[in-house]
C-alpha angles and dihedrals in degrees: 000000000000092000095062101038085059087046096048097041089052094040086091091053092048105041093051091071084058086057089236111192117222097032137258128288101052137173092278093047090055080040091063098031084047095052088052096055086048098052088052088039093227098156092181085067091055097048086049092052097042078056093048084048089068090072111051132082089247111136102260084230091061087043094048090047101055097047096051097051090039089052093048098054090046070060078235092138092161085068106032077053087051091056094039085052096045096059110095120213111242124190118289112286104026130093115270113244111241102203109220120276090247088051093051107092119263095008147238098285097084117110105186 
């Protein structure tokens, strides 16, 4: 587990000398540092990770996605709902908004 969180939190040092655009990290890099967190069950790494996601350029669908079904099978389903219900619906044919986990009530810090 140590191993991969090194390797996640330098992969945007590191990818910035490739010239990676978009940058690093991207949905497939939270998808792999997610899945570790999950295997090792370590939920306060998830809610960390979902913070860090405000700030990227990943599509809010893709962030959305990935929590809810990271949550869910954490078989946290207060929290996979509070991302399902932070999302906001947008006119067909445009990317739905995720509103950022401290914004979702009552927030992300609840392990039921």
């Amino acid at each position: 587990m140590d191993a991969a969180l090194a390797t996640f939190d330098g992969i945007e040092s590191r990818a910035s000398s490739f010239g990676k655009n978009p940058p690093l990290p991207d949905v497939k890099a939270y998808e792999a540092i997610l899945e570790v967190t999950k295997n090792h069950e370590r939920q306060e790494f998830v809610e960390q990770y979902a913070k860090q996601m405000e700030s990227t350029l990943m599509a809010s669908t893709a962030k959305a996605d990935l929590l809810i079904a990271t949550f869910a099978e954490l078989k946290d389903i207060e929290s996979a709902r509070r991302v399902f219900e932070g999302t906001l619906d947008e006119p067909v044919g445009e990317s739905s908004f995720l509103l950022p986990p401290s914004q979702l009530s009552p927030g992300l810090s609840s392990t039921t």
